[in-house]
TORTOR-183255 format. One line per 4 residues: their letters; for each residue x negated, y negated, z of C-alpha. Coordinates in nm, 4 decimals, always signed. Example, Ala and Ser with C-alpha at 12.3 -4.5 7.8 and 13.67 -1.06 7.14 Angstrom:
<pts>
as) -1.2300/+0.4500/+0.7800; -1.3670/+0.1060/+0.7140
</pts>
This chain:
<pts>
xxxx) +0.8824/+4.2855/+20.2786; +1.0104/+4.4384/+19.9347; +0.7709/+4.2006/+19.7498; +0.5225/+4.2784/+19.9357
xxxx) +0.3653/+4.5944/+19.7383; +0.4551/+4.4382/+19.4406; +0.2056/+4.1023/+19.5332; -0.0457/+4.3407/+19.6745
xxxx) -0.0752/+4.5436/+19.3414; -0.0235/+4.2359/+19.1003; -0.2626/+4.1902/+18.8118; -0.3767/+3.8431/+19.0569
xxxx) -0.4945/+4.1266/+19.3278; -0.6547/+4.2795/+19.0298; -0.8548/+3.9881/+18.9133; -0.9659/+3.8719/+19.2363
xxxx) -1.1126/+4.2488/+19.2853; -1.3159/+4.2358/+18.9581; -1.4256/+3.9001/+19.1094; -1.5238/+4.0456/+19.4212
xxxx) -1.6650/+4.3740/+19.2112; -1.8897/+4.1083/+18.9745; -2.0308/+3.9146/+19.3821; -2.1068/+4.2162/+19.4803
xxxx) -2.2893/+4.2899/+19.1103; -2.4778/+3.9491/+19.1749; -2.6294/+4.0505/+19.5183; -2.8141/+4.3446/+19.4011
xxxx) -3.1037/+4.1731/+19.3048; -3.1423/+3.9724/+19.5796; -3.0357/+4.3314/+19.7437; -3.3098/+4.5072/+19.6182
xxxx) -3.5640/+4.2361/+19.7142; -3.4835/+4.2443/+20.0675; -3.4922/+4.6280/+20.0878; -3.8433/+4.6416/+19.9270
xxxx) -3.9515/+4.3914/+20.1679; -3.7485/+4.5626/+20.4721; -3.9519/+4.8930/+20.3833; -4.2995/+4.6990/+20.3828
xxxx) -4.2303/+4.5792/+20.7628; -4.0961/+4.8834/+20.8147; -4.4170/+5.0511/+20.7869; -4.3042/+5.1590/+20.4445
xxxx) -4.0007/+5.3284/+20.5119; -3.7223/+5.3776/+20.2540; -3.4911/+5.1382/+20.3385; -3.2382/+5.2492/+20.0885
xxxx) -3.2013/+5.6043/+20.3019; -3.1502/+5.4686/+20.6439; -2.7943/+5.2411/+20.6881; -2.9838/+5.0464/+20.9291
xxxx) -3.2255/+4.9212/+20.7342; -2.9782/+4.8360/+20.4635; -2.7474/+4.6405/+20.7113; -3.0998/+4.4630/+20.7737
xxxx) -3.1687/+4.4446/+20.4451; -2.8187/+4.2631/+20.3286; -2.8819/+4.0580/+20.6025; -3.1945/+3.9202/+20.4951
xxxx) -3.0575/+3.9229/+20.0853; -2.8039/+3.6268/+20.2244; -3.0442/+3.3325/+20.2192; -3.2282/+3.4999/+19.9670
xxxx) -2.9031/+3.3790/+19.7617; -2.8199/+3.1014/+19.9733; -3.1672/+2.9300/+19.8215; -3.0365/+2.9920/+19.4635
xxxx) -2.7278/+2.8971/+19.5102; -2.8883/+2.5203/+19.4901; -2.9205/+2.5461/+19.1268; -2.7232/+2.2555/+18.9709
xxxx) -2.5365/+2.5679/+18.6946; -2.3812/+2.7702/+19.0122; -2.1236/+2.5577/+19.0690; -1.9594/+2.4977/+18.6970
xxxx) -2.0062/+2.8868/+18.6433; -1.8478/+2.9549/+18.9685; -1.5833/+2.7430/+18.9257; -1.5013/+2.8840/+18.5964
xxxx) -1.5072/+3.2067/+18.7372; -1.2379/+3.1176/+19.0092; -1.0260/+2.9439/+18.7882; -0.9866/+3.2386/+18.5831
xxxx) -0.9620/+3.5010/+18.7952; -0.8587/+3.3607/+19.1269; -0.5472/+3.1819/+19.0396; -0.6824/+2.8594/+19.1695
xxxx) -0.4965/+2.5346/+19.0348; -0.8084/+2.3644/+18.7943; -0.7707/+2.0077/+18.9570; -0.8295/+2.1503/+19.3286
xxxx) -1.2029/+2.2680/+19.1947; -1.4485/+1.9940/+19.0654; -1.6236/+1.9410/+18.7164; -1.9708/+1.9576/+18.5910
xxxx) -2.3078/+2.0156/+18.7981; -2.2918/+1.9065/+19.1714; -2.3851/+1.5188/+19.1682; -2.5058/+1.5413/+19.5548
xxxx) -2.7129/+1.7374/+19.8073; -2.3417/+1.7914/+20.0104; -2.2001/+1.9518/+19.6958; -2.5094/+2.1738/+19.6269
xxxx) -2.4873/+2.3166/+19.9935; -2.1331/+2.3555/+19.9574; -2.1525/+2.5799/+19.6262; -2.4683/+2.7642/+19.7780
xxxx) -2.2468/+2.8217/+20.0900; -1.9645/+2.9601/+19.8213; -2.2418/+3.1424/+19.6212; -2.3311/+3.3083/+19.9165
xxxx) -1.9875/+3.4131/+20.0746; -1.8878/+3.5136/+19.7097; -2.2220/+3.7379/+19.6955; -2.1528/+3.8282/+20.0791
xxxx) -1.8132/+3.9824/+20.0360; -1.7991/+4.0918/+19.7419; -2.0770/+4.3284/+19.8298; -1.8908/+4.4674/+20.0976
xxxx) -1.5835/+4.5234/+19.8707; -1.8172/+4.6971/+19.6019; -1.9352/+4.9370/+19.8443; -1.6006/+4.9998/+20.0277
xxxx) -1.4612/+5.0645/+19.6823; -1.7306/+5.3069/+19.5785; -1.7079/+5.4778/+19.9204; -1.3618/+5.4881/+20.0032
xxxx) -1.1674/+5.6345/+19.7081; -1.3840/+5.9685/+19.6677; -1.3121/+6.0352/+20.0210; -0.9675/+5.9816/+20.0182
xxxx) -0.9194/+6.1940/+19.7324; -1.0986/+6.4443/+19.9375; -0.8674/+6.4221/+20.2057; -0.5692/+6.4572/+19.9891
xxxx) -0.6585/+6.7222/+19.8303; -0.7951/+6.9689/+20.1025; -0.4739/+7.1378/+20.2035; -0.4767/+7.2510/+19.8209
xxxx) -0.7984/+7.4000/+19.8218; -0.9460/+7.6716/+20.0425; -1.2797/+7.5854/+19.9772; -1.2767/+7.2313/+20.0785
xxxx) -1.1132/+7.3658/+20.3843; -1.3419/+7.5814/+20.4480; -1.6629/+7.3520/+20.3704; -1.7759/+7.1279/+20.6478
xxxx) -1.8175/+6.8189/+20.4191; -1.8779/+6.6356/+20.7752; -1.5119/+6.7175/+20.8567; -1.5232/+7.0501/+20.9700
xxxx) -1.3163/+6.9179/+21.2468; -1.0272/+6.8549/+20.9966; -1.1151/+7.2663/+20.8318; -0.9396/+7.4939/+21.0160
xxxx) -0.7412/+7.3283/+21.3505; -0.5703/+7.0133/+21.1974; -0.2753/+7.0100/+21.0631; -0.2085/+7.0335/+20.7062
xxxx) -0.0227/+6.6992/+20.6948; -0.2939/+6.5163/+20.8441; -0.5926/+6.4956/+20.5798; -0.3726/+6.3800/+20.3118
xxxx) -0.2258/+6.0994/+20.5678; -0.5649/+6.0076/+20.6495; -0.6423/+5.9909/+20.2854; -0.3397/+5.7784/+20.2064
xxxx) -0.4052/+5.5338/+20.4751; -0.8001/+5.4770/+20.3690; -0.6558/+5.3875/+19.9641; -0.3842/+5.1538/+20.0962
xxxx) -0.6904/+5.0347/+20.3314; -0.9281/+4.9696/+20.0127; -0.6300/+4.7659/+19.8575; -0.5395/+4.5806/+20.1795
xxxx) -0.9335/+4.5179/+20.2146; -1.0120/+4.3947/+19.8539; -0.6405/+4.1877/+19.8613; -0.7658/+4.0193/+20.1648
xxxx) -1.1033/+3.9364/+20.0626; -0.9385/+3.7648/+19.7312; -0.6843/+3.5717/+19.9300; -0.9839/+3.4769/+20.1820
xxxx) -1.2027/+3.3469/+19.8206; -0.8864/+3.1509/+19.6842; -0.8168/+2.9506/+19.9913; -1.2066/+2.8322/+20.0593
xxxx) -1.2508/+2.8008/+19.6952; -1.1222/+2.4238/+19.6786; -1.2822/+2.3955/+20.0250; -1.6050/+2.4826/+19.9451
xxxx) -1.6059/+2.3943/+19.5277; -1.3458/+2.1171/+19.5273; -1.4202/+1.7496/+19.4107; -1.6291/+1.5295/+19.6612
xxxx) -1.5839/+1.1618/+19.6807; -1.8637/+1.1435/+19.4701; -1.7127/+1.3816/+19.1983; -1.3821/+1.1218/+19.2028
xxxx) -1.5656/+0.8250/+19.2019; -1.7267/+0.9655/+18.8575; -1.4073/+1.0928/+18.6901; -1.2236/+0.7811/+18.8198
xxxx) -1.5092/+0.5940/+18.6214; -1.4966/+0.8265/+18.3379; -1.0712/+0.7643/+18.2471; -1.1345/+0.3918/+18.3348
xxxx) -1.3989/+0.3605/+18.0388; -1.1511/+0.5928/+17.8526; -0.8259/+0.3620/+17.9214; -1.0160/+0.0639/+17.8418
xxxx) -1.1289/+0.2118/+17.5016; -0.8066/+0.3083/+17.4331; -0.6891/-0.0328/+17.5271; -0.8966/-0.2148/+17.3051
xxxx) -0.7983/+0.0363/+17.0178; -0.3897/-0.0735/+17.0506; -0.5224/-0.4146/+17.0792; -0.6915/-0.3728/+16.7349
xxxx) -0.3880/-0.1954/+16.6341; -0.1457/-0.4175/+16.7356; -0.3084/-0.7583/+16.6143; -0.4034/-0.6436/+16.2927
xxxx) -0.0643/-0.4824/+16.2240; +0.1535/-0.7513/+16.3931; -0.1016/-1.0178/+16.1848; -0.0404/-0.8139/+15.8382
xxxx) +0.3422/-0.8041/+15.8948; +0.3888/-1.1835/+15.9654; +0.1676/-1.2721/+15.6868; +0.3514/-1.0424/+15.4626
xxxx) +0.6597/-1.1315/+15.5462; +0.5756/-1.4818/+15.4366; +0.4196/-1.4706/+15.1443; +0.6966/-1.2516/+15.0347
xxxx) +0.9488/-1.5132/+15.1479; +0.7308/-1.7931/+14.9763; +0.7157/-1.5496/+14.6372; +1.0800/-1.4891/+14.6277
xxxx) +1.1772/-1.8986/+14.6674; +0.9987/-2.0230/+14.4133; +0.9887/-1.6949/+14.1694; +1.1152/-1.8830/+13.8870
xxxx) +0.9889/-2.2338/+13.9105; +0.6068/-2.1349/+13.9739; +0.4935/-1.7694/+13.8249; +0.1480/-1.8819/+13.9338
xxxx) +0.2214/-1.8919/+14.2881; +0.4003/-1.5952/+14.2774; +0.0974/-1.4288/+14.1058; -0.1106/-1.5201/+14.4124
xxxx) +0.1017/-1.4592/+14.7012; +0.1218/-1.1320/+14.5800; -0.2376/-1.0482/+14.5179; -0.2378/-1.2067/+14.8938
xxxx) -0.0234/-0.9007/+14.9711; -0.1641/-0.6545/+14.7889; -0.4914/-0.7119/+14.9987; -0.3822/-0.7839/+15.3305
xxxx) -0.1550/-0.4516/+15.3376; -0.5002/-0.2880/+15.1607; -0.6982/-0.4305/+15.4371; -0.4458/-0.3327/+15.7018
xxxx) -0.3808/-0.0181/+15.6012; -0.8034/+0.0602/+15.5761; -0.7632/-0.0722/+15.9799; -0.5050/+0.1198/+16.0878
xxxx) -0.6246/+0.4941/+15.9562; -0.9649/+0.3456/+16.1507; -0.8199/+0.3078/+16.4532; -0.5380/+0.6023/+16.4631
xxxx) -0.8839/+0.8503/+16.3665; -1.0493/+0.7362/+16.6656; -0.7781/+0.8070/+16.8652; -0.7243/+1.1490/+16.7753
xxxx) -1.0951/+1.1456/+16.7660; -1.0707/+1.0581/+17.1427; -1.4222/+0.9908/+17.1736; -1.5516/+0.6522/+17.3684
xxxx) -1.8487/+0.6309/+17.1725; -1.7199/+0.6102/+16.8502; -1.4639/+0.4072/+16.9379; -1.6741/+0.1407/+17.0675
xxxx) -1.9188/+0.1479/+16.7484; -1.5836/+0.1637/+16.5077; -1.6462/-0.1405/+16.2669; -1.4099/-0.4696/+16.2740
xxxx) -1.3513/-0.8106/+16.1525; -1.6066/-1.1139/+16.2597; -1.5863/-1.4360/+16.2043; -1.8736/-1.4364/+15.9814
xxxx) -1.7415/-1.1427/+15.7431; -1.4040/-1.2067/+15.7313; -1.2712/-1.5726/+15.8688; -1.2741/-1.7178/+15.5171
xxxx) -1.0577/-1.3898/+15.4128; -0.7940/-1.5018/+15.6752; -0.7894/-1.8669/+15.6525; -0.7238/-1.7796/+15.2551
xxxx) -0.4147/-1.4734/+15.2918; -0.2533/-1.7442/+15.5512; -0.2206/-2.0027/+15.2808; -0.1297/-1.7501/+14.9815
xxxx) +0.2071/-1.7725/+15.2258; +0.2699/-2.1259/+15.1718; +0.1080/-2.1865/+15.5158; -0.0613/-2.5728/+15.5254
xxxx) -0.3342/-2.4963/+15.7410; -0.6583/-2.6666/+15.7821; -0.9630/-2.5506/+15.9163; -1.2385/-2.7489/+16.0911
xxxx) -1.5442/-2.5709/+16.1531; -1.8824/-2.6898/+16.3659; -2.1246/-2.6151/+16.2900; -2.0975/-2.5967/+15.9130
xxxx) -1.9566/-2.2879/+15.6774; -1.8355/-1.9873/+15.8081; -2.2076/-1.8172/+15.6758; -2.3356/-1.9699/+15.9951
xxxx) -2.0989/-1.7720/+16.2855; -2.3670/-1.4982/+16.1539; -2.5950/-1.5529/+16.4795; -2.2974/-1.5233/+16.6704
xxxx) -2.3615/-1.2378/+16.9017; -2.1550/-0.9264/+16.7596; -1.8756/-0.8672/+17.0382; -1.8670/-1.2766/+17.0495
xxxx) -1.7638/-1.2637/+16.6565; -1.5458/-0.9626/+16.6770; -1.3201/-1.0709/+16.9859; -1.3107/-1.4536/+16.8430
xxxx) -1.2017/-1.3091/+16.4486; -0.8892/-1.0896/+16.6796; -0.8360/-1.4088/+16.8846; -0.7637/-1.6445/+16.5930
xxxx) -0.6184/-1.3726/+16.3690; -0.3291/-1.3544/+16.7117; -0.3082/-1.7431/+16.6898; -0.2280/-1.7460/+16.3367
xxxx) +0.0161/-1.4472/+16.4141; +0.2330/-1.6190/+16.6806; +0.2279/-1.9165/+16.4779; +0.3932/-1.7967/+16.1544
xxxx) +0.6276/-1.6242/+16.3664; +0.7188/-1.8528/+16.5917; +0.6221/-2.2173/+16.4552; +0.6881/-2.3995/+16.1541
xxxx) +0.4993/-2.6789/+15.9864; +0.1268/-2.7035/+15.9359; -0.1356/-2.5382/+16.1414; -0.4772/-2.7023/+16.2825
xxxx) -0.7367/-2.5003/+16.3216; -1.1103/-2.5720/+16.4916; -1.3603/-2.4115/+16.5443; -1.6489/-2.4939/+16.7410
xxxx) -1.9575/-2.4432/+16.9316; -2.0603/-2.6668/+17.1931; -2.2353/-2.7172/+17.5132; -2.1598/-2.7491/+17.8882
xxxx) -2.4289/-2.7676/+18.1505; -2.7003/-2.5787/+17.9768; -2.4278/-2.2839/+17.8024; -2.3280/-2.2490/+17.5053
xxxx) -1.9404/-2.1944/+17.4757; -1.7421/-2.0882/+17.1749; -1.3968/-2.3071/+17.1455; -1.1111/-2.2168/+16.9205
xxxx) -0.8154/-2.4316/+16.9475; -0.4931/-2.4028/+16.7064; -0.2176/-2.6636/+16.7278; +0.1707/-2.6102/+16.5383
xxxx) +0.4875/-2.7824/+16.5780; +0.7079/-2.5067/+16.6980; +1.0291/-2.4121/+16.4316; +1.3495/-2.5180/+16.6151
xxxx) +1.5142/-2.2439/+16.7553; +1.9295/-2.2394/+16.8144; +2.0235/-2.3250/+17.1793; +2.0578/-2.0607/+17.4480
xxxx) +2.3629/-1.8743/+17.5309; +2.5395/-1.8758/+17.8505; +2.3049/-1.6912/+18.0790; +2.0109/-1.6860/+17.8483
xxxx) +1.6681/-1.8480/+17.8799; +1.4542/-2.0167/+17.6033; +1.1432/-1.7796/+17.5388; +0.8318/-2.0135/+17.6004
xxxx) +0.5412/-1.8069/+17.6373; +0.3947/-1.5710/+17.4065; +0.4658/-1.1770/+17.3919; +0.1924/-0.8909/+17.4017
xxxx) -0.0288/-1.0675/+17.1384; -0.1166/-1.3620/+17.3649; -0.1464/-1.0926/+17.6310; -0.3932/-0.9618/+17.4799
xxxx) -0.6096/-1.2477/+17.3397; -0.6480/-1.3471/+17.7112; -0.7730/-0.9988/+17.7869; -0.9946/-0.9952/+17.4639
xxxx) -1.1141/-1.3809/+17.6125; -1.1855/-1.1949/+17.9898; -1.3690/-0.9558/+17.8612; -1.6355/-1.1732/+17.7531
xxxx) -1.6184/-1.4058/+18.0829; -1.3672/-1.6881/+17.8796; -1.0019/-1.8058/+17.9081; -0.7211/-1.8084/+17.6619
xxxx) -0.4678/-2.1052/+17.7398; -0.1136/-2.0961/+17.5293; +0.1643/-2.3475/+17.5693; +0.3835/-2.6130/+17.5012
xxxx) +0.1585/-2.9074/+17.4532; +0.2856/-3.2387/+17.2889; +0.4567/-3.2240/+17.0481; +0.3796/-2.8787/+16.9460
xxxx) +0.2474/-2.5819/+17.0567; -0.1394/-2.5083/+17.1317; -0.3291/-2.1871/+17.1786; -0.6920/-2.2698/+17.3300
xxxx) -0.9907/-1.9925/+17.3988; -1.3166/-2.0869/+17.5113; -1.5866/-1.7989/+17.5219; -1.9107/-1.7852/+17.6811
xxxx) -2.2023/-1.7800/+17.4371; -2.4884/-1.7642/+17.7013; -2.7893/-2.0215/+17.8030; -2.8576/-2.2508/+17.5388
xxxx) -3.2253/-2.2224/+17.3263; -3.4975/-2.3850/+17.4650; -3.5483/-2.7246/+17.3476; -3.1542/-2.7306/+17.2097
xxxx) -3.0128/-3.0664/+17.3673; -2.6830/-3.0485/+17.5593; -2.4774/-3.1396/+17.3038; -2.2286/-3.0148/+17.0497
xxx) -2.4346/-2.7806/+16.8182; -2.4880/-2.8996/+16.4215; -2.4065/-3.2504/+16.5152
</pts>
């Protein structure tokens, strides 16, 4: 009970009031329509000078607002109003335009309540507090007690207690009305302006697209900074061995350094700008590595580390992955740039590359397989099981290959170790026979 006065004259009381004050603000146009219309059929009476007509009048000014309240903008603006000033939680109350019919009707039904009562509060509170200081006031002053005012009944036989009682009570009556009202707008505010199942299904939608952008960004992250470091690692390694016997190799596996941590570096303030950025659309048009720009860049930084690796292409040069379709070359560029990733880390010995377009019923499919012998690892200690399967890098190259409708395979295979990703190129052009392409 002690907190009581304290929550019924709190600034939140306060704010819900102006509300209220700024529904009842919005109804006097709709107001003022109904009384002109109220005085036609009234045989042109003023409706504003009789309080039955204006009863009628606010009666009929209702729809009048109900009608507008279908307007796709009432129900962001009202929303923003009640999370401001009603102390409503934001993720109780929906976002953007209504999407349906059922969430138009509901903010017209909250347009109209809003409106509703907080033209009753704007009247009580431009009625109520003159009289009451009237009433207060009149055992102070003989003239009031002598006027009639329409309380000549309180003038001369009442007691002089009673008046400023009375006046007292209609204040703490104003407050308890306009408190009410707010607390009445707060609760149906998530009721009548909250999310509707079509409102979820939308933002549910909207952070899905927004998590899978950001997924693809740490995938470009992590293989082209996991790639860089492995490579770097290795030339440096290579550099160091033979840094006396052969200056010339030296010379190269450090220009091979210089540009892949140039490269890497260009890629990785691309990607951590569109993160900040944090918008889809640029992410998804941010420029990366194909296999028509950029293979022959790769194939070359692997061997400036001492790396055999040989590279068999169909069909022809690397010129021709050009009428690859774009995503196709992107995602297949990542893919390989993983497989030569895992195997300088984990493998040892040369690495076989191919490359390959071919056909399969009518589609065309791009194949990339890779083949290493593994590098012998020491044996396990008590308790502890041989890694063989590949960390977040293989992960991802078999979410890079689903994406596109394919399938990444990595394993043991052999002798060695094989990583194998086939992705779906589409029908094949007319007239193209089912066979392996540029054979």
């Amino acid at each position: 009970m002690r907190e009581w006065p304290g929550r019924a004259l709190g600034a939140r009381v306060w704010l819900r009031w102006v509300h209220q004050i700024l529904g009842g603000a919005l109804l006097m146009p709709y107001l003022l329509l109904a009384q002109v219309g109220v005085g036609v059929a009234a045989g042109g009476a003023n409706a504003m000078a009789s309080f039955r007509l204006t009863l009628i009048a606010y009666a009929a000014a209702l729809p009048l607002a109900a009608v507008t309240g279908l307007v796709g903008l009432v129900r962001p603006l009202s929303v923003a109003a009640v999370r401001a000033m009603c102390g409503v939680p934001g993720d109780a109350l929906a976002e953007g335009q209504a999407r349906s019919w059922a969430a138009r009707w509901r903010a017209s039904a909250w347009w109209t309540l809003h409106l509703g009562v907080g033209a009753v509060v704007s009247g009580v509170s431009l009625a109520a507090p003159p009289m009451a200081v009237v009433l207060i006031v009149l055992p102070l002053s003989d003239t009031l007690r002598g006027s009639r005012l329409g309380m000549g009944w309180l003038s001369t036989t009442a007691e002089v207690f009673v008046a400023p009682v009375l006046g007292v009570g209609l204040l703490a009556g104003v407050v308890l009305c306009a408190a009410g009202a707010g607390a009445l707008l707060a609760r149906l505010g998530p009721v009548l302006l909250g999310p509707t199942a079509a409102d979820r299904l939308a933002a549910a939608e909207e952070r899905a697209a927004d998590l899978a952008v950001r997924n693809r960004l740490a995938r470009e992250l992590h293989d082209a900074v996991g790639h860089a470091l492995s490579a770097v690692t290795l030339q440096a390694g290579a550099a160091r061995r033979v840094l006396d016997s052969d200056p010339g190799f030296v010379r190269e596996a450090l220009a091979a350094i210089e540009d892949t941590t140039r490269r890497t570096v260009g890629e990785l303030d691309a990607v951590l700008g569109l993160l900040r950025d944090g918008d889809p659309a640029r992410a998804e048009a941010a420029p990366a590595p194909t296999l028509a720009a950029d293979l022959e860049g790769l194939l070359a930084r692997t061997r400036a580390g001492g790396t055999t690796l040989t590279a068999e292409q169909h069909p022809g040069p690397a010129g021709d992955w050009a009428q690859l379709p774009a995503i196709a070359s992107r995602e297949a560029y990542r893919i390989v740039q993983e497989g030569l990733s895992n195997a300088l880390r984990h493998g040892a010995g040369p690495i076989a590359l191919r490359i390959r377009v071919h056909m399969s019923d009518g589609h065309r499919e791009l194949e990339i397989t890779m083949t290493n012998p593994p590098a012998p690892s020491p044996a396990p200690r008590a308790g502890e099981e041989r890694r063989t399967t590949g960390g977040r890098g293989l992960r991802g190259a078999a979410e890079r290959a689903a994406l596109l409708g394919g399938r990444v395979e990595a394993g043991p295979y052999e002798d060695g170790w094989r990583l194998r990703a086939s992705l779906p190129l589409g029908d094949a052009p007319a007239g193209q026979p089912a066979r392996e392409a540029g054979r």
